[in-house]
C-alpha positions as CSV (number, residue, x, y, z in Angstrom):
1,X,0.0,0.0,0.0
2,X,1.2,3.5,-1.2
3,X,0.8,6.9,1.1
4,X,0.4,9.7,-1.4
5,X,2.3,13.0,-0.9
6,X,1.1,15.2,1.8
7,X,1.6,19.2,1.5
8,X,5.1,20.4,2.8
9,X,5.9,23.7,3.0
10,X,10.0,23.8,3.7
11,X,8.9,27.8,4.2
12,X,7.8,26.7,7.8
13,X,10.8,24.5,8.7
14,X,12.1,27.9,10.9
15,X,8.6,28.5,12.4
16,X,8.0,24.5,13.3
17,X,11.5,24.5,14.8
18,X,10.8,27.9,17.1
19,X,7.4,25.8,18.4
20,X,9.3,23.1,19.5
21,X,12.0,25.1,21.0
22,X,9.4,26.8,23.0
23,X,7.6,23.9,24.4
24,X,10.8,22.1,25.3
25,X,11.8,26.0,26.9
26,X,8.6,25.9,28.8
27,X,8.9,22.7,30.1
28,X,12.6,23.5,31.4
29,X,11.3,26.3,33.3
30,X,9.1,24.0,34.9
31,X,12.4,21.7,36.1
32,X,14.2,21.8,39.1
33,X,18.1,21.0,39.5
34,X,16.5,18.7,42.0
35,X,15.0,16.7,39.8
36,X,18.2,15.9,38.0
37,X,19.7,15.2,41.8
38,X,16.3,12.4,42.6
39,X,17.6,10.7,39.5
40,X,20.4,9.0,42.0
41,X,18.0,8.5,44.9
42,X,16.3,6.3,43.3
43,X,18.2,4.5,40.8
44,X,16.0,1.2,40.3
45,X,13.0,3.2,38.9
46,X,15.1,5.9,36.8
47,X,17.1,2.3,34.8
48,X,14.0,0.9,34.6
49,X,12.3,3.7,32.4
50,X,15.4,4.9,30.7
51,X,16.4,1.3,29.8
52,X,12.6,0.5,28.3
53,X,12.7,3.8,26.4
54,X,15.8,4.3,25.1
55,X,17.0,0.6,24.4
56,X,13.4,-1.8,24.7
57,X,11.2,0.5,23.0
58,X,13.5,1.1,20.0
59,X,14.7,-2.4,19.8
60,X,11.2,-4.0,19.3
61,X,9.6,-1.4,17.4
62,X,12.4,-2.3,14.9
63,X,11.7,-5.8,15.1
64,X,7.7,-5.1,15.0
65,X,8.6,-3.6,11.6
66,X,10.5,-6.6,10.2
67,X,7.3,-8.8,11.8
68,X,4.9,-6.9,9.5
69,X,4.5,-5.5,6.1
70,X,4.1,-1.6,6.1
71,X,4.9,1.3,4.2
72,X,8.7,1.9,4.7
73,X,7.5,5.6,6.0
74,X,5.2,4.0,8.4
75,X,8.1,1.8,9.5
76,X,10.7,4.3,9.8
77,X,7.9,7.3,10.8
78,X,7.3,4.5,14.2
79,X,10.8,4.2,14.4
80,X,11.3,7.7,14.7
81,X,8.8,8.0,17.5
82,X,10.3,4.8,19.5
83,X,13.7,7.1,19.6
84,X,11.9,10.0,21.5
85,X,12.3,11.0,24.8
86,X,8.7,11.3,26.7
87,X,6.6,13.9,26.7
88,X,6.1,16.4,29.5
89,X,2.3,15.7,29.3
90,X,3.2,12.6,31.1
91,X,4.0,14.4,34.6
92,X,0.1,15.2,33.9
93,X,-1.2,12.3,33.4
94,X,1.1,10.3,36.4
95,X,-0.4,12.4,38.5
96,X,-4.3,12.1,37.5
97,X,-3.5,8.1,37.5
98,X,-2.1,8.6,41.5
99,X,1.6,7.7,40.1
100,X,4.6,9.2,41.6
101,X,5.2,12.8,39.9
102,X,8.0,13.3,40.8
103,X,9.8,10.2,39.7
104,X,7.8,11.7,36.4
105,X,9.4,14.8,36.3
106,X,12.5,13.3,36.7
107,X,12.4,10.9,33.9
108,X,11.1,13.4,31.9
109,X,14.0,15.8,32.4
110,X,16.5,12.7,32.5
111,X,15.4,11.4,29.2
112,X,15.6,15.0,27.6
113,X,18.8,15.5,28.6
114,X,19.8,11.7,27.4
115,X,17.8,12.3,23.7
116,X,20.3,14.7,22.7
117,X,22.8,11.9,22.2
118,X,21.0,8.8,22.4
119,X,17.9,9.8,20.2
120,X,20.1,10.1,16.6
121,X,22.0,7.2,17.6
122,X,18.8,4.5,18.4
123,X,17.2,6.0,15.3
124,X,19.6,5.7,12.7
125,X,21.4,2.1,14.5
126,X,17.5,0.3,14.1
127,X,16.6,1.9,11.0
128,X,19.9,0.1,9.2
129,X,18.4,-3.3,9.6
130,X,15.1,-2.1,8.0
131,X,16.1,-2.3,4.3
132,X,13.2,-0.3,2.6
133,X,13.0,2.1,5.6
134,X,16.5,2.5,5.5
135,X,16.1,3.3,1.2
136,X,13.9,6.1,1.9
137,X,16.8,7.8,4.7
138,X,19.3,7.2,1.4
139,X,17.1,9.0,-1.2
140,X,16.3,11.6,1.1
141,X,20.0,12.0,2.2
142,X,19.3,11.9,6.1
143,X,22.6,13.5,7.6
144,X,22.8,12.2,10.8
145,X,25.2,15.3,12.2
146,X,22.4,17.6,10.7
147,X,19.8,15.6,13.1
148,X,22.2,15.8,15.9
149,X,22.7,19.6,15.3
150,X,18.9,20.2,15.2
151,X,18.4,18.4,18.7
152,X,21.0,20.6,20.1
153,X,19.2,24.0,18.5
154,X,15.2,22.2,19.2
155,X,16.2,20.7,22.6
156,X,19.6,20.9,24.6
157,X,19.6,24.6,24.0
158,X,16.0,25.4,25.0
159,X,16.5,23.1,28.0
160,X,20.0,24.5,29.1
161,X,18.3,27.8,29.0
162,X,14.7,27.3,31.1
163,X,16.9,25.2,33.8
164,X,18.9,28.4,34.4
165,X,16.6,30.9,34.0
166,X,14.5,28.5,36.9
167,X,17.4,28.4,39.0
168,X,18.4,32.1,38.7
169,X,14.8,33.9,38.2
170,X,12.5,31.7,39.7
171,X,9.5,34.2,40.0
172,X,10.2,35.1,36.2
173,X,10.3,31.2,35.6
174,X,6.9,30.6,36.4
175,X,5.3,33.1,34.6
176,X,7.0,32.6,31.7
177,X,6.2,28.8,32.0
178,X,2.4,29.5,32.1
179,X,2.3,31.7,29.4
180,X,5.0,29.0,26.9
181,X,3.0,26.3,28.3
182,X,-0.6,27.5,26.4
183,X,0.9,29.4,23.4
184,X,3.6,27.0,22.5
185,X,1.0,24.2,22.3
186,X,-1.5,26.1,21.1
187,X,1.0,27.1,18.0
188,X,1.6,23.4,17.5
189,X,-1.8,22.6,17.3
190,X,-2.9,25.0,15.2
191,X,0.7,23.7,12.4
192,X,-0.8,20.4,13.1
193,X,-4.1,21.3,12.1
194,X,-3.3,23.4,8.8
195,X,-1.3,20.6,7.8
196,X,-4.1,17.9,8.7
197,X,-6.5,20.3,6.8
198,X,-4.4,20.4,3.4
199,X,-3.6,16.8,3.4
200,X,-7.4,15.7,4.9
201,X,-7.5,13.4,1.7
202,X,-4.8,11.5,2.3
203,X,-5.4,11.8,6.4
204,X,-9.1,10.3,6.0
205,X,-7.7,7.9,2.9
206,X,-5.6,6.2,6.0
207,X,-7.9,6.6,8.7
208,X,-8.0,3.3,10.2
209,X,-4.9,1.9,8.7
210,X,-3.0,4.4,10.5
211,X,-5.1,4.2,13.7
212,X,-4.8,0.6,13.8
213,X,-0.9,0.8,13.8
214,X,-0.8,3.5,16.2
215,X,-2.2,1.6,18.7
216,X,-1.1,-1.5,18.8
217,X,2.1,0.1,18.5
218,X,1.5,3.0,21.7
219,X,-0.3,-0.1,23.8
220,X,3.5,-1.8,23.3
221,X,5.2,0.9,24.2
222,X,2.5,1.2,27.8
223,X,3.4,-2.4,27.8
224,X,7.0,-2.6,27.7
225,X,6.9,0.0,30.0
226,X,4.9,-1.7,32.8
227,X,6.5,-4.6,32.3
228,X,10.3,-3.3,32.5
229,X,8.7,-1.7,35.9
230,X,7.1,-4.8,37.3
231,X,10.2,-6.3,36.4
232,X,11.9,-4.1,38.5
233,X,10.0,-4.6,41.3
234,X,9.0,-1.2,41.9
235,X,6.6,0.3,44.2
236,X,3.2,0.6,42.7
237,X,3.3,4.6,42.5
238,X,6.5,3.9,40.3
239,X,5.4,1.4,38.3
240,X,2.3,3.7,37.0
241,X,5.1,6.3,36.4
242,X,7.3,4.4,34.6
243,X,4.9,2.7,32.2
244,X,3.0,5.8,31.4
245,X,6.3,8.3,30.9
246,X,7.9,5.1,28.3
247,X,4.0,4.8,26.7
248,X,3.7,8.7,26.2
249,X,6.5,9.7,23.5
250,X,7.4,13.3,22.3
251,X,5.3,13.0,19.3
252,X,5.8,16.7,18.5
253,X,10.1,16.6,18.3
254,X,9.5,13.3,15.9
255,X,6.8,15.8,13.5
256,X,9.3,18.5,14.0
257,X,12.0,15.9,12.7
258,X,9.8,14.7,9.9
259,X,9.4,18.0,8.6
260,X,12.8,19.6,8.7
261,X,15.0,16.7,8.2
262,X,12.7,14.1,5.9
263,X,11.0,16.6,3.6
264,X,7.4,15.8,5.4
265,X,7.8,12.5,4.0
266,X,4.1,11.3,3.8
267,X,4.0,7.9,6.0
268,X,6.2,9.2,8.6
269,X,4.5,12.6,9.1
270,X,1.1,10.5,8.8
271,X,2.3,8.5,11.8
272,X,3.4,10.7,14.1
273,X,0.6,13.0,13.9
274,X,-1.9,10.4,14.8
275,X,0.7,9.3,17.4
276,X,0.8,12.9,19.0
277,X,-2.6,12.6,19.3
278,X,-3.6,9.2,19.8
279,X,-1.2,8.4,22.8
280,X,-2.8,11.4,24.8
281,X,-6.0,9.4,24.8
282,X,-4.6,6.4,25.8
283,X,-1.9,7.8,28.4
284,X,-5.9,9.2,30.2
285,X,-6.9,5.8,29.5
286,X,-4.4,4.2,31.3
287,X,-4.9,6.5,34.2
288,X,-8.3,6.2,34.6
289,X,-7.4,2.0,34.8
290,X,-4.5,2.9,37.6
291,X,-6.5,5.2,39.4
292,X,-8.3,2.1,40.4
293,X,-5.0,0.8,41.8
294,X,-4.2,1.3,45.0
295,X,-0.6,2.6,46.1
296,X,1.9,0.8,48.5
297,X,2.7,4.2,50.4
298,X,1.3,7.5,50.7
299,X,1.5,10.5,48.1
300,X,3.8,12.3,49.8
301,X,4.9,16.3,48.8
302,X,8.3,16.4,48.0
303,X,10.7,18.8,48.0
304,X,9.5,21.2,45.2
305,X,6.1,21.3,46.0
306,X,4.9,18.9,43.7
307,X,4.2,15.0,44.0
């Protein structure tokens, strides 16, 4: 099965990269330096999640692609996603499911920190053993310094930047914060939308195809997550942390990706689109089921106010 063209406008390469950039800066200013310090006080729980995201998730979303025949931009589009760090809407949803937020936070700021190297890396190492997936990253000339050099401008440089301005202006910090936090996402939504809105042919064409694939593949990723935490033997609180920051990926860097570094190739953007939007339905899913779980210990404040 082909994916037609969708509408790609390089034009807006600058503008999608300034979005992202922004949401990545308003979710630094939300970070503590603490958060980095909890990653050694509780070492089990921090391994389990970065070791399901960055090395299980990857590693059988590659083979999940060699199981089944798709598209070689739905393969290397679900690849793409499989490489990213979480999202920051997981500290969100941990906390509606009665998770531990602050193990969240802390996975989410680890794993930002860790994308910058190990994101380019897992993506182009898995893609290699995908031979049609790994044609369309030859025609289109991927250069993987180029992706490396746009994670340093679309992520460790926004990062580096909120985490001091947090540390140094902390009053300024959170009111910038709440304003990034609605207009960043706000601006992504309404790219998203215009480009859902040019390419509603091929969007409604694929409907269910795509839908199908997106969630068998995001309930593997929830799965591999829980799993890797069970496997751990983590507290409950942890475990609901763990599975839902590896099952909620940063679907908006991977469209940000598609879009400057793969020429909006059709499959891949196709794919993360309905992942960006897909796994924030299942991530309140899951919360709803683990809400019904009950917790080992207490929710306890910790040290910066938050779970």
């Amino acid at each position: 099965m082909e994916i037609g063209p969708v509408f790609y406008d390089s034009s807006a390469q600058w503008m999608l990269n300034l979005v992202l950039a922004s949401m990545i800066f308003g979710l630094a200013l939300d970070i503590h330096w603490q958060d980095f310090k909890r990653v050694i006080t509780m070492p089990k729980a921090v391994i389990a999640g970065l070791g399901a995201q960055f090395l299980l998730l990857p590693a059988l979303t590659c083979a999940f692609t060699l199981l089944v025949d798709l598209p070689p931009g739905i393969e290397l589009g679900m690849m793409l996603v499989a490489s990213c760090p979480g999202g920051a809407i997981s500290n969100f949803v941990t906390h509606l499911s009665g998770g531990n937020t602050a193990l969240s936070i802390s996975l989410t700021a680890a794993a930002s920190a860790t994308a910058v190297i190990m994101m380019p890396i897992n993506f182009m190492f898995w893609s290699q053993f995908n031979e049609p997936a790994m044609a369309i990253m030859q025609a289109i000339d991927v250069d993987s310094e180029q992706l490396f050099k746009t994670l340093i401008l679309v992520l460790a440089i926004p990062l580096a930047a909120g985490l001091l301005i947090r540390a140094k202006f902390e009053a300024a910090a959170k009111i910038m914060h709440k304003l990034l936090k609605n207009t960043s996402l706000l601006a992504l939504i309404a790219f998203i939308l215009i480009a859902v809105t040019k390419n509603h042919e091929a969007f409604l064409q694929h409907l269910w195809f795509l839908l199908l694939i997106v969630f068998v593949h995001n309930g593997m990723a929830f799965l591999i997550g829980y799993l890797s935490a069970r496997s751990a033997n983590l507290e409950v609180r942890d475990q609901k942390a763990v599975t839902i920051e590896v099952g909620m990926q940063n679907a908006s860097l991977a469209i940000a990706i598609v879009f400057t570094q793969f020429d909006g190739q059709a499959g891949m953007a196709l794919i993360c689109a309905f992942w960006g939007t897909w796994h924030i339905v299942a991530g309140l899913a899951v919360a709803l089921i683990f809400k019904q779980q009950k917790s080992e210990q207490p929710v306890s404040i910790s040290g910066n106010g938050r779970e």
